[in-house]
C-alpha positions in Angstrom: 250.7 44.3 119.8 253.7 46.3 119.1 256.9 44.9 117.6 260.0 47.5 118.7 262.8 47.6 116.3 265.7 49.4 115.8 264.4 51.5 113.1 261.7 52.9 115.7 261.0 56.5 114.9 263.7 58.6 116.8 261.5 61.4 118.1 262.3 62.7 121.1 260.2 61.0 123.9 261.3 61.7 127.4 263.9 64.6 128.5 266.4 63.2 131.4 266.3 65.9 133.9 268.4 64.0 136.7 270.2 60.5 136.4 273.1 59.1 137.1 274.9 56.1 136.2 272.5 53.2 137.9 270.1 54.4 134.8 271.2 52.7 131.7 269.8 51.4 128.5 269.4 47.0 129.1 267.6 44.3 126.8 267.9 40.9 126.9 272.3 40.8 126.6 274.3 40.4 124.1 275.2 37.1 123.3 277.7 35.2 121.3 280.5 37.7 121.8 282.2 36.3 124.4 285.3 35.5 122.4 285.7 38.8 121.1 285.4 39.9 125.3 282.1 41.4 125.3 279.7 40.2 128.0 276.5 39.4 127.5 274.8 42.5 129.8 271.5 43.1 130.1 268.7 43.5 132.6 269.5 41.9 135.8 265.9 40.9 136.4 264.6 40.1 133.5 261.1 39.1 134.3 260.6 42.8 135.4 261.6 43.6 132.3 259.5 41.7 130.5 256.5 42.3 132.6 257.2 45.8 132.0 257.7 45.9 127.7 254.2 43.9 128.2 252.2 46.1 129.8 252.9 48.9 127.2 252.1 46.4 124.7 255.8 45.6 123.4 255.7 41.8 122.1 258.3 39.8 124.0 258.3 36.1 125.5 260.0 34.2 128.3 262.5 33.0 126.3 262.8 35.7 123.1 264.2 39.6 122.9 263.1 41.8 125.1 263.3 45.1 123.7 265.1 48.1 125.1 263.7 49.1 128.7 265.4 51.4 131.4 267.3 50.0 134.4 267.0 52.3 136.7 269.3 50.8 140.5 268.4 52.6 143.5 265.6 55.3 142.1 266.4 59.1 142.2 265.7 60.0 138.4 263.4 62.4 136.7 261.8 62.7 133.5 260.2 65.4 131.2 257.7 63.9 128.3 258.3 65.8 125.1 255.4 64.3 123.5 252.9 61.6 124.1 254.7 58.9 125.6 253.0 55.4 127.3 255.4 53.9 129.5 255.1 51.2 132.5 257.4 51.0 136.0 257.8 47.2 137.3 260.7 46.0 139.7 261.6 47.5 142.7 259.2 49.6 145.2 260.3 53.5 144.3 257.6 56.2 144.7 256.5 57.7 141.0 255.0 60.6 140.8 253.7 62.4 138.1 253.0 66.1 138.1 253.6 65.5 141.8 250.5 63.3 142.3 251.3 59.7 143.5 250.7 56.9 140.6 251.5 53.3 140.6 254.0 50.6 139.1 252.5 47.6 136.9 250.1 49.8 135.4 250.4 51.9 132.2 250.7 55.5 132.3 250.1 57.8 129.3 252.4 61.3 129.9 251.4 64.2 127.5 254.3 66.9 126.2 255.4 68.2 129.7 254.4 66.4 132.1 257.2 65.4 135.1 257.9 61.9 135.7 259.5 61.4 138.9 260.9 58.6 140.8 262.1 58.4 144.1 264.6 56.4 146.1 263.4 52.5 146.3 261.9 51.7 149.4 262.4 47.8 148.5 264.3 45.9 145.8 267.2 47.3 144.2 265.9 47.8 140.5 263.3 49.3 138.8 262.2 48.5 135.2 260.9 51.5 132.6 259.5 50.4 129.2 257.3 52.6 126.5 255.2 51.6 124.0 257.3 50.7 120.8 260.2 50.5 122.3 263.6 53.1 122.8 265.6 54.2 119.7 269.1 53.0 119.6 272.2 51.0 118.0 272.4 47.8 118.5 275.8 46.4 119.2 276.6 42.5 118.0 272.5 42.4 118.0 271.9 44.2 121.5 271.5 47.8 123.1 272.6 46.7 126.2 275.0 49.1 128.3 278.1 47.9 129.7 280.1 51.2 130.4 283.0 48.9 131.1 283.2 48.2 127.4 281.6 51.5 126.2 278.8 49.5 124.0 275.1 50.1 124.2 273.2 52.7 125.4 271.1 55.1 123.5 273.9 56.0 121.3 275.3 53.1 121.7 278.9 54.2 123.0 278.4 52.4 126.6 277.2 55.9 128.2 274.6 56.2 131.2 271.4 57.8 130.7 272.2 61.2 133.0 270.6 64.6 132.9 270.3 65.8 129.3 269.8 62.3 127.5 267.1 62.6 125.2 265.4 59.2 125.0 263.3 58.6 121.5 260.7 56.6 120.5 257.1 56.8 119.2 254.5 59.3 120.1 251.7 57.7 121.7 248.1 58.9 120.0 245.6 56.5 121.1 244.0 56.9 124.6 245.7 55.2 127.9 244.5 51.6 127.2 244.8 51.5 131.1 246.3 48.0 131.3 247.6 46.2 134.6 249.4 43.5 136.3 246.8 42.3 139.4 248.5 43.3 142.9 249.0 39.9 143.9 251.8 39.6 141.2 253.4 42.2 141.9 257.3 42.1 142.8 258.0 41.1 146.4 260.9 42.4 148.2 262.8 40.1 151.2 265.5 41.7 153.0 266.5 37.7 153.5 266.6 34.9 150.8 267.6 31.4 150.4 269.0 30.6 147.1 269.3 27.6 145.0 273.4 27.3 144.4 274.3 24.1 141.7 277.6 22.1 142.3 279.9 22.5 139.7 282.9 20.2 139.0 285.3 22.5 140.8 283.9 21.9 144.3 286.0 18.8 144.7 288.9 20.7 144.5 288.1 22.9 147.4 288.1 22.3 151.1 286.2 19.8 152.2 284.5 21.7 154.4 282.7 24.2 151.7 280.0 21.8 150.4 279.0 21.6 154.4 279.3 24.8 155.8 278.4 27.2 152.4 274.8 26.4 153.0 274.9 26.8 156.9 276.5 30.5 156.4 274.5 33.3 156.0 275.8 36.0 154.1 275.5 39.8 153.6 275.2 41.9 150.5 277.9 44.6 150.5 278.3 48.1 149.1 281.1 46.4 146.7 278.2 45.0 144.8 277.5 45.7 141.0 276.3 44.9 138.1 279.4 42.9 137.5 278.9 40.7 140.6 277.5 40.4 144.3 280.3 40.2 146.7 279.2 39.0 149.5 280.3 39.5 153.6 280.0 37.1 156.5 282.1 34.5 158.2 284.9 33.3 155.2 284.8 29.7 154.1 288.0 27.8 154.4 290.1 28.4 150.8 292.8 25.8 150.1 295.6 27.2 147.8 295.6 26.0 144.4 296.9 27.1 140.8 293.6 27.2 138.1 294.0 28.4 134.9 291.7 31.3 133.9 288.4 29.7 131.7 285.2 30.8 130.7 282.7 32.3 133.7 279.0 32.4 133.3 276.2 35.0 134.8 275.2 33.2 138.2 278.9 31.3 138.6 280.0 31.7 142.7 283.6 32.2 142.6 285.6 31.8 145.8 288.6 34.2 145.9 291.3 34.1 148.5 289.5 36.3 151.5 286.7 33.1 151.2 283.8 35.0 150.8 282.2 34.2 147.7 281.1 36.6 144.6 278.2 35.7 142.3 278.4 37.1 138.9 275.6 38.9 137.5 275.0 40.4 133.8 278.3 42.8 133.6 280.6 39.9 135.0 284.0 39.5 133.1 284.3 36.8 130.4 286.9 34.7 132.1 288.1 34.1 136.0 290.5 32.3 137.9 289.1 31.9 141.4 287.9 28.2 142.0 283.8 28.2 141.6 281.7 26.3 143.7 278.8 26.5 141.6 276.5 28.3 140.0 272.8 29.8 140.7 269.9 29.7 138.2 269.0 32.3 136.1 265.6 32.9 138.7 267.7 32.8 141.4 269.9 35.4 139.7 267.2 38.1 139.1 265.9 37.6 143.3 269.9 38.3 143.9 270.2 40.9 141.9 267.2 42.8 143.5 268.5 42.7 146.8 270.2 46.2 148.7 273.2 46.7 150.2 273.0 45.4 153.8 270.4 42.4 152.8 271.3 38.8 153.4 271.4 35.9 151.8 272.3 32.1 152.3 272.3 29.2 149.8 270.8 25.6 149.5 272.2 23.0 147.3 270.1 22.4 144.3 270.6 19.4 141.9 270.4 19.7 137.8 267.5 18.1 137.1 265.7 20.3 140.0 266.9 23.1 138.9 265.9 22.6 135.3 262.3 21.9 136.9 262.1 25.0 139.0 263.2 27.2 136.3 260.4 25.7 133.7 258.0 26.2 136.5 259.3 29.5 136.7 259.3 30.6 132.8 255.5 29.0 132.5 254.1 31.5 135.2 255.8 34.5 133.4 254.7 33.3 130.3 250.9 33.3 131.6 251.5 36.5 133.1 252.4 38.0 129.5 249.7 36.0 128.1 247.2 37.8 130.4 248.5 41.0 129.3 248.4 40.3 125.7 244.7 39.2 126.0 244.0 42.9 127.8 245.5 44.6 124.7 243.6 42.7 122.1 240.8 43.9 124.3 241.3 47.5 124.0 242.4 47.3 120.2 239.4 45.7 119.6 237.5 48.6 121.3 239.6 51.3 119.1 238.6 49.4 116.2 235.5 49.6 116.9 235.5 52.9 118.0 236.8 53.8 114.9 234.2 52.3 112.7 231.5 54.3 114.2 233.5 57.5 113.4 233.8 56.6 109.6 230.1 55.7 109.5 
């Protein structure tokens, strides 16, 4: 298995031939900078990510770094190998194709110098997940690569920047054959144009109307075009908002903050490090990544979920992913084996 690292070999890998700025540079986040008021970014669905850095062979688990993969929102990007390159799509539905013949996601695909990679607008899910073997080349900022063009940190050179047309991603040429490894069908991403999401009380919901504990999880809500990386603002019938002074204080990725209009905003992986709005709660970190896939024009609505649930649905959670990156681990040590093998017959 392959162990990415910052000193990865800085070839040039893949040309960017169109991108714009819904293609970044995203690990795991950056965490433990808070004070000095750097978020903790990263991939927005994380499993995809992981998924993804597994099939290419990248060693990563559910609860370790995940090295560098390409977020790519919406689709519409294209890609020129300038040398041997193994990569893996996961995430959202977008049509790839390569040298404009249709291939698939959760599969590895070997590109050779010149070959095109594109990918189309997503037909389901909002993010899509591009990982190659040994990782991407770049800085690491308080221990992370992730983008946040907010901030101008991470990225490939590690000033906050998109990957648009002209980036020259690097990493390792790929000289061994395509090990042709893959996640079964069945566990594949699924797309819903409607969810229900777990939502935890927090402290602050005593402070609000009375009314929001009852009528937050009989509302169903709409994801709206105002919706980043920083946070999902939601539309839909407002909940009542009783006035109140709150001092500003820490905010976490999944907190649902209830600003004045009463429709509430869930941050995600670029939200600021402190807010004032009163919070009703916040969502798990699975409940996060399903939120953070959904399109402009989706809808959502929330359940009330307490701790110790929570904490039990997010271990069930983490222990499928983890067998799913076990399984992909065991196909690897497969094929290595084979090229050992293969390569003992050669020297006799």
């Amino acid at each position: 298995m392959n162990t990415p690292s910052e000193e990865t070999s800085k070839q040039a890998g893949l040309l960017v031939l169109q991108g714009h700025s819904g293609v970044q540079l995203q690990d795991a986040g950056r965490f433990g900078a808070a004070a000095a008021g750097l978020t903790q970014g990263g991939a927005v669905d994380l499993t995809a990510a992981r998924l993804a850095n597994a099939l290419v062979g990248n060693h990563n688990t559910v609860s370790g770094a995940c090295p560098a993969v390409l977020e790519i929102t919406l689709g519409a990007v294209a890609f020129r190998a300038e040398q041997p390159v193994l990569l893996a799509i996961t995430g959202a539905a977008m049509p790839l194709l390569l040298n404009s013949k249709p291939v698939s996601r959760y599969r590895t695909l070997l590109l050779q110098p010149g070959d095109l990679l594109e990918i189309g607008y997503s037909r389901a899910g909002a993010r899509a997940y591009l990982a190659v073997a040994d990782g991407f080349a770049a800085p690491a900022i308080c221990g992370s690569v992730a983008t946040v063009l907010r901030e101008k940190v991470g990225g490939p050179d590690g000033q906050g920047k998109a990957v648009l047309a002209g980036t020259i991603l690097n990493c390792p040429a790929w000289h061994k054959p395509d090990p042709q490894i893959s996640l079964p069908y069945h566990q594949h991403y699924r797309h819903q144009s409607i969810r229900a999401l777990p939502l935890i009380a927090g402290a602050q919901i005593e402070t609000l109307d009375p009314q929001v504990s009852q009528l937050l999880p009989q509302r169903l809500f709409r994801i709206t075009a105002r919706s980043d990386r920083m946070g999902m603002q939601l539309g839909g019938e407002p909940l009542p908002v009783k006035a109140q002074q709150l001092y500003s204080e820490g905010i976490c990725l999944g907190a649902m903050q209830l600003p004045p209009n009463g429709l509430p905003i869930v941050m995600l992986n670029d939200h600021q490090t402190i807010g004032g709005y009163p919070k009703t709660g916040a969502l798990t970190r699975g409940a996060c990544e399903l939120l953070g896939q959904m399109m402009t024009g989706n809808f959502v609505r929330f359940y009330w979920l307490d701790l110790q649930a929570a904490v039990q649905q997010e271990r069930q959670r983490l222990m499928v992913l983890q067998q799913q990156l076990d399984a992909l681990v065991g196909q690897w040590r497969v094929f290595l084996s084979q090229q050992r093998q293969v390569k003992g017959d050669i020297d006799e």
